[in-house]
N, C-alpha and C positions, 0 to 999 in steps of 0.2 A: 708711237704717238698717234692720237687721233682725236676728232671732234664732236663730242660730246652732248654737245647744246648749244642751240642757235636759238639767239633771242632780238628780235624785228618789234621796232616801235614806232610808229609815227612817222613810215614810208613808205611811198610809194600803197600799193592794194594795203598793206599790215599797218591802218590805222590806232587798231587798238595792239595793246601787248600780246605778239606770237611767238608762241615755244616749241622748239620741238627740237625731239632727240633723234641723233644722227643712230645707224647701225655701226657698228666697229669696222665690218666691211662693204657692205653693199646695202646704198638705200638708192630706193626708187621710187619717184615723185611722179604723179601722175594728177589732174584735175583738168579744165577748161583753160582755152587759150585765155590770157590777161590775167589769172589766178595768181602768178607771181614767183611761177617757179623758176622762170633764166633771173632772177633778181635773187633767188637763195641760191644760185649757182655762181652769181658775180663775189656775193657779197665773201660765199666761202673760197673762191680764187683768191682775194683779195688778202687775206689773212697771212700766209706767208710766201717765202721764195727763199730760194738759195744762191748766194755770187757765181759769177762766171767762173768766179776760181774750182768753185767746190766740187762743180761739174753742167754738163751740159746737156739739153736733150740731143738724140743722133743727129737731128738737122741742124745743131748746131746753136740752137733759141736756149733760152733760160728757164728755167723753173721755176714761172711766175704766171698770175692771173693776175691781169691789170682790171680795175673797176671800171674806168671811162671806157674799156674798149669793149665793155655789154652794157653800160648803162650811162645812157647822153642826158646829164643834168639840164633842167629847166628852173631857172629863177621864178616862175610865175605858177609850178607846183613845187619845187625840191627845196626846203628850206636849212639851214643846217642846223648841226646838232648832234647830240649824243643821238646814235638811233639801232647799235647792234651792239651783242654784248656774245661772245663765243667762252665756250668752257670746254676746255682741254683734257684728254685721260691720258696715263702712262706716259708723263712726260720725260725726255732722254736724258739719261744720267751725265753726259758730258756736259762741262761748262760751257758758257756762250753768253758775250757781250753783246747785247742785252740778252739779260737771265730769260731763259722758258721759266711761265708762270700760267697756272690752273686757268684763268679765268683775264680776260680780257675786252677792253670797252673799243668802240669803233666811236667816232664823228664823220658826217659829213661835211663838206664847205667847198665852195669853188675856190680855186686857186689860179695865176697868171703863171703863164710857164711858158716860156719862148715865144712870148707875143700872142700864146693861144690861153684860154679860157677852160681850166679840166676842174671837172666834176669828181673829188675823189671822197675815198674812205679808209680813213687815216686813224691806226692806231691810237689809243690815248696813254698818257705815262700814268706812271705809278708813283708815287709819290715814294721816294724810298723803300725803292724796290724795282723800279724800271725807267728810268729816267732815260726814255727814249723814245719814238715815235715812230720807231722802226718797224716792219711786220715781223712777225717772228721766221725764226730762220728753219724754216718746212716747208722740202718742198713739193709745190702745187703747177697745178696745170689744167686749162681750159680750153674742152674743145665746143665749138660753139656753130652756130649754122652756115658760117665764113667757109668750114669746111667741104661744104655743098657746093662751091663754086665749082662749075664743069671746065675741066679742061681744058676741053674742047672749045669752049669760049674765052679759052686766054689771050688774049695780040701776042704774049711774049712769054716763052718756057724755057727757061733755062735746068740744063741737066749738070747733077755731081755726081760723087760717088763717097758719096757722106758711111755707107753703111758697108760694115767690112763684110769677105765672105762669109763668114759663120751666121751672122745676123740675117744676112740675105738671103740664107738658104732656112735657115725658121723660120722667119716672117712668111717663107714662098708654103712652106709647107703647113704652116697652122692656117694661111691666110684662104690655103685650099681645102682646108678641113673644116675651116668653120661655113665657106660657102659650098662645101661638097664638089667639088670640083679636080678636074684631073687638070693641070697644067701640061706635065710631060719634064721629062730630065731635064729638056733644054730652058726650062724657064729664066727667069733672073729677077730682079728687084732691081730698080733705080729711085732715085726720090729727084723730085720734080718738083720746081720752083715757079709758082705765078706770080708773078710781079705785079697784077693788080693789087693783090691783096697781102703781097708778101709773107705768104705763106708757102711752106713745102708740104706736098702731097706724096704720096710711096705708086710707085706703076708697076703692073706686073707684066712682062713680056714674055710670050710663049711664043712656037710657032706658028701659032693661028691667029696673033695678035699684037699690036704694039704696045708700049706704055703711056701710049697717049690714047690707046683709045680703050681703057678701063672703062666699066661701066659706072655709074654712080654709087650704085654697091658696093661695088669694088674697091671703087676711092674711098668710101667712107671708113669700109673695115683695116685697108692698109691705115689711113692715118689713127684709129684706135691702135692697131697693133704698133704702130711707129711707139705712140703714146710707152705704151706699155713696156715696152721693151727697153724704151730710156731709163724709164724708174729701174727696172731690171739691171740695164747697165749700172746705173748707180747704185747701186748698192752692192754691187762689188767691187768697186772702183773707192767709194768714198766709209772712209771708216767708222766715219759718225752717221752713219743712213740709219733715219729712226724711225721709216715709213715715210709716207707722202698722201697727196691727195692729190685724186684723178677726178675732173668734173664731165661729164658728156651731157650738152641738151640736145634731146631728139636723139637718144641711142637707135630707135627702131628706123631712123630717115633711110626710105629706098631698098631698106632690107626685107626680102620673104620671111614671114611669118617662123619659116623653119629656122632660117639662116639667127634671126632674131633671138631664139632659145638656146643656138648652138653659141650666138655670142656670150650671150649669159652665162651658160655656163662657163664658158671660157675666164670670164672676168672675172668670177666667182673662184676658178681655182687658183687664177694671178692674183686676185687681192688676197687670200691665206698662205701664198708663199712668199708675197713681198711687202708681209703686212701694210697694202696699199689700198688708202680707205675711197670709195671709189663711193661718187653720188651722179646718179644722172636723171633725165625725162623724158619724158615717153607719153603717146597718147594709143598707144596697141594694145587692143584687150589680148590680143593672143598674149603679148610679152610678160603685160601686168598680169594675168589668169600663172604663166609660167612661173614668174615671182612666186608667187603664193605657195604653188605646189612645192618649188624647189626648197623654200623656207621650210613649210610642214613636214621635208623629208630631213632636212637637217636638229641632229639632237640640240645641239645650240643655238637655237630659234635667234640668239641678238646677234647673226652673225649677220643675218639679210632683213630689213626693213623694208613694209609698205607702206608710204605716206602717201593719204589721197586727200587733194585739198580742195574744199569748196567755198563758195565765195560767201559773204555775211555784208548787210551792209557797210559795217562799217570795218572790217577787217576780213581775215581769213581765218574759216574750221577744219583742220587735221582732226582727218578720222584715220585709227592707226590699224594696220594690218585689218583691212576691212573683208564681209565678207564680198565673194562675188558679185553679189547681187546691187552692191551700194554702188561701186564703179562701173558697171555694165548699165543701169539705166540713168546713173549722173553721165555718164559718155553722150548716151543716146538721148537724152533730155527726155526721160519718158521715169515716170514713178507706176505706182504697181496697180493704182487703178486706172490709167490708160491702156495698160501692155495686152496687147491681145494674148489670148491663150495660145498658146505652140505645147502641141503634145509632143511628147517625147517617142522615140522608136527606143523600145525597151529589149535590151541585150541580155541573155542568162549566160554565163558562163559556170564551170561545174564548183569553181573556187577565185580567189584573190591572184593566187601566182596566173591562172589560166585569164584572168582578165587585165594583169598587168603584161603581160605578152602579145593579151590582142589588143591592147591601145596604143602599144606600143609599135605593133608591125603595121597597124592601121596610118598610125605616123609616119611611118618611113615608105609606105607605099604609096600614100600621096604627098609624103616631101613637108608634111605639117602645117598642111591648108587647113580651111575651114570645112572642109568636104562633108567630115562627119560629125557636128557641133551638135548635133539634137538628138546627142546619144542619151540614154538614162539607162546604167550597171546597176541590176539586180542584185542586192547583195546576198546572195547564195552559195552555202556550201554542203554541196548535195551531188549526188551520183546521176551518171545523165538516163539511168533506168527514172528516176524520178521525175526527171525535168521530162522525159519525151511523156509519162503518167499523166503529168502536168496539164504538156500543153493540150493531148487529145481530148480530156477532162470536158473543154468547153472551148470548142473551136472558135465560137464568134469572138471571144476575148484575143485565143492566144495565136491566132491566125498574123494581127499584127506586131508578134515578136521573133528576135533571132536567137537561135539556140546556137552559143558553139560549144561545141564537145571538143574534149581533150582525145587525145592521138590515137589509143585503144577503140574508140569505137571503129576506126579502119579494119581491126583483126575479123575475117572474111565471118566467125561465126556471131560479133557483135551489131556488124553490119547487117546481118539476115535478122536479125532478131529484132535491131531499128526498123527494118523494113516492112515487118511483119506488122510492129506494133503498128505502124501509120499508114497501111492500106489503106485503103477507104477513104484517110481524112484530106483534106488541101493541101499536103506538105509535102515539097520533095529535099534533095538530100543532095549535097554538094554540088552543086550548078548554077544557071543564073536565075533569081527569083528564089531559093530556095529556103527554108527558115532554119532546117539544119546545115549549118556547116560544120567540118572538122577543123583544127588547127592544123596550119600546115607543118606536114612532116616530112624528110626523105623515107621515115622506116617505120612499115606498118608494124612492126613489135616495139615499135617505143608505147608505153604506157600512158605518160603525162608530160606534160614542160620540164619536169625538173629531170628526169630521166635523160630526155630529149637534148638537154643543153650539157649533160654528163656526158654521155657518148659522145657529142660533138668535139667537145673539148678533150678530149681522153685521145681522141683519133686525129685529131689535126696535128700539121706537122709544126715542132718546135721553132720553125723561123718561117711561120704565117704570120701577114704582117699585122694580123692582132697584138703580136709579143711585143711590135715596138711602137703602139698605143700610148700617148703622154699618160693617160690615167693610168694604165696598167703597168708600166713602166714604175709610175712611182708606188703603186701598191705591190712592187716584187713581185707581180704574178706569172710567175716561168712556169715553162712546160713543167720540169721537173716536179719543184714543189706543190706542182697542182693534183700531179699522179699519188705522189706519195700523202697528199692530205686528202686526197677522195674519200667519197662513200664508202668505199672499201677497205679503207684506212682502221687505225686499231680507233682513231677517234670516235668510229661513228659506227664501231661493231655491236654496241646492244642495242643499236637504234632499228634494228631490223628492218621489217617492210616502210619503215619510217628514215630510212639511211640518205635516200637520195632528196626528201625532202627539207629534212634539216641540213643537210651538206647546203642544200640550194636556200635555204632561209639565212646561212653562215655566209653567203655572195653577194645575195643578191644586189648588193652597191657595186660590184664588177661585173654582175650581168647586164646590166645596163647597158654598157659599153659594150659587154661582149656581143648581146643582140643584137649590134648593126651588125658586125662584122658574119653572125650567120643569117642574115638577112640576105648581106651579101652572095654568099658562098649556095645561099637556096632560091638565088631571084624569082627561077622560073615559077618554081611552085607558092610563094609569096604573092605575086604578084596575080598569080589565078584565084589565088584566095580572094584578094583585097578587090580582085575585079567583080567577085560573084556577090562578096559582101555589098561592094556599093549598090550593085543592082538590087539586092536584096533591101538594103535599106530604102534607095530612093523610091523601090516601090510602094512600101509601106508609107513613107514619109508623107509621099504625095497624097498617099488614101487618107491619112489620119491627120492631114493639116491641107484640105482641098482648098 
């Protein structure tokens, strides 16, 4: 089960009627503070929950998004009234008093509840068909900027042990894969209780550190992961689990840039296995640019949503899956005839695979900062006899560009042949400043990328701890069956001088992953690269953007 369409009338910023469709799994809301986005995250909390009976989150809380506790009614703006209308898909074949039904209307109105004054949003009945005013029974869960509170400033922490072994030992170790981080064997999890806000937090204790003194980062992704891992528990636990809904405002709060995309993805492969429809907000173009890309790579484009919302006098305009360009200068409050011009440092590579390998080591060698943002990829697919023709051609042009050549030109008779060709011109050849680089390799006989990550993988040993990768784990990728489906394989035997390329076009959604791990396994020589690159670039940069 999932949500479908949310329809906002006559509150709060959504004066006039706003529509908009949810993705099945992941949508990402992004616009200007006051635009109205933690108010499409209350309103869809609010929708359903599940009894204590049915199941519980690990700390022990229920499976519910309260409205009053994100959104504090004012009688002098909040008037009541019918004012949201939710539409449901795939709804759960089990019965359930009150019936699950397509399509459902909200009111608001203040109400008296224990001598207090709450501002809610209250299912409406159905007239012969739902005679109840119950929310529907799905559950939901809302995490909100309450989660921010530091620790560190609690008066009062109380500690449990809410989270069994097996739990504590995943949580430790996704919790360090998504921040890159080594804890060490002796880490542990506790969940950690502040009684200002009455909320439980998750702490990671190593021996470098305690569970109270988590960073804010740190805090933040333990209580995502907490989140995630309840639904998780539930749905093995409970036999009627027909999905859920996960809200996060401010996914990207406190998070590195890098750490931000590793989230995403992570939530992106929890939400298709636990079909849990997960909505959150964000004002990081790193995150939202990642969205986009991550979507464009997925065949079933309605599985990730971008909603970007701007403001209108009298209501709000969702512009959907926008391009770049529309949420990078609505961020920056700048349209395209103020923007100064920013040249680009323009990058050749010989092909597509050889330029998704260098954006890709480009990212992991500075951790997926903004270091290298005013790149512009040539789209070329051409031999680097050609590109070196190129750039000699007309030095004043190609003086300001980076040539990288694929791994062959290392072999001692290509490299004389570079060398000869650019005598004379401004150019030198793997060093700092230089506009030729190579791709980094351990072995001057590898050819190209795809050759490159054949070998690798063909020679590593069967219990490298690539093999027990959550990605690769769930795509079966063992030693074994990777030997016998190689290039060399009866698959891929009339493929000829073309074998190791389509083997590698057959992957490359597990090279991806594989890439960190020989990233890893070749730091020294990565990291010489990324070092000569950036110098290379920022010199350019600075001459063609004084």
């Amino acid at each position: 089960m999932w949500v479908k369409t949310l329809k906002i009338k006559e509150f709060r910023a959504f004066q006039e009627e706003f529509t908009m469709e949810l993705a099945k799994n992941i949508t990402c809301i992004s616009g200007h503070n006051g635009i109205g986005k933690s108010t499409i995250l209350a309103i869809l909390g609010n929708c359903g929950e599940i009894k204590a009976g049915e199941g519980r989150m690990l700390d022990g809380s229920v499976f519910r998004g309260e409205f009053a506790d994100v959104i504090k009614g004012d009688k002098d703006y909040d008037d009541s009234g019918e004012k949201v209308t939710i539409e449901f898909e795939s709804l759960p074949t089990h019965e359930f008093t009150p019936p699950y039904v397509d399509t459902l209307d909200f009111r608001t109105t203040f109400q008296e509840s224990q001598g207090k004054e709450r501002f809610r949003l209250i299912p409406k009945k159905i007239p012969g068909q739902r005679n109840s005013e119950a929310k529907i029974n799905w559950p939901t869960f809302y995490l909100g900027l309450s989660r921010l509170y530091p620790i560190g400033e609690s008066k009062d922490i109380r500690k449990s042990k809410h989270l069994s072994d097996e739990i504590a030992q995943t949580l430790i170790e996704t919790h360090a894969s998504i921040l890159s981080m080594n804890y060490g064997e002796e880490a542990t999890a506790k969940e950690l209780g502040i009684i200002e806000h009455s909320k439980s937090k998750v702490g990671v204790k190593t021996q470098s550190f305690s569970e109270t003194a988590n960073s804010s980062g740190q805090d933040n992704i333990g209580q995502i992961l907490l989140a995630v891992f309840s639904f998780e528990n539930l749905k093995s636990t409970n036999s009627n689990y027909s999905g859920g809904l996960l809200l996060i405002d401010e996914l990207d709060a406190t998070l590195h840039p890098a750490v931000q995309k590793r989230l995403f993805d992570y939530l992106l492969r929890k939400s298709i296995e636990l079909d849990l429809q997960i909505v959150f907000t964000t004002h990081s173009l790193s995150l939202i640019e990642h969205v986009s890309y991550m979507r464009s790579k997925r065949r079933n484009l309605n599985l990730i949503k971008l909603s970007y919302l701007r403001k209108r006098e009298r209501s709000v305009n969702e512009v959907v899956n926008p391009n770049p360009s529309v949420y990078q200068r609505d961020l920056n409050d700048t349209y395209a005839g103020l923007e100064p011009k920013i040249n680009k440092v323009k990058v050749i590579t010989e092909d597509d695979v050889a330029k998704w390998f260098l954006e890709n080591i480009l990212s992991i060698g500075y951790n997926g900062d903004e270091t290298f943002s005013n790149i512009e990829y040539l789209d070329l697919n051409t031999s680097w006899q050609h590109i070196v023709k190129l750039m000699v051609c007309d030095v004043q042009v190609y003086k300001n560009y980076i040539a990288v050549l694929d791994p062959d030109i290392n072999k001692d008779e290509n490299l004389s042949v570079l060398q000869n060709k650019i005598t004379g011109y401004p150019y030198k050849i793997n060093q700092r400043t230089a506009n030729f680089l190579t791709i980094p390799s351990s072995n001057p006989n590898h050819y190209n990328v795809e050759r490159m990550f054949w070998e690798y993988l063909s020679e590593v040993e069967d219990d490298h701890d690539m093999f027990d990768d959550e990605i690769l784990i769930e795509a079966n990728f063992q030693k074994r069956l990777l030997l016998e489906n190689g290039p060399d394989s009866e698959r891929y035997a009339r493929d000829g001088s073309m074998k190791y390329k389509n083997w590698f076009q057959n992957h490359q959604y597990l090279l991806n992953t594989v890439l960190r791990y020989w990233a890893k396994d070749n730091q020294d020589i990565v990291m010489e690269f990324v070092h000569n690159f950036k110098s290379t670039y920022n010199k350019i940069n600075k001459e063609i953007n004084p």
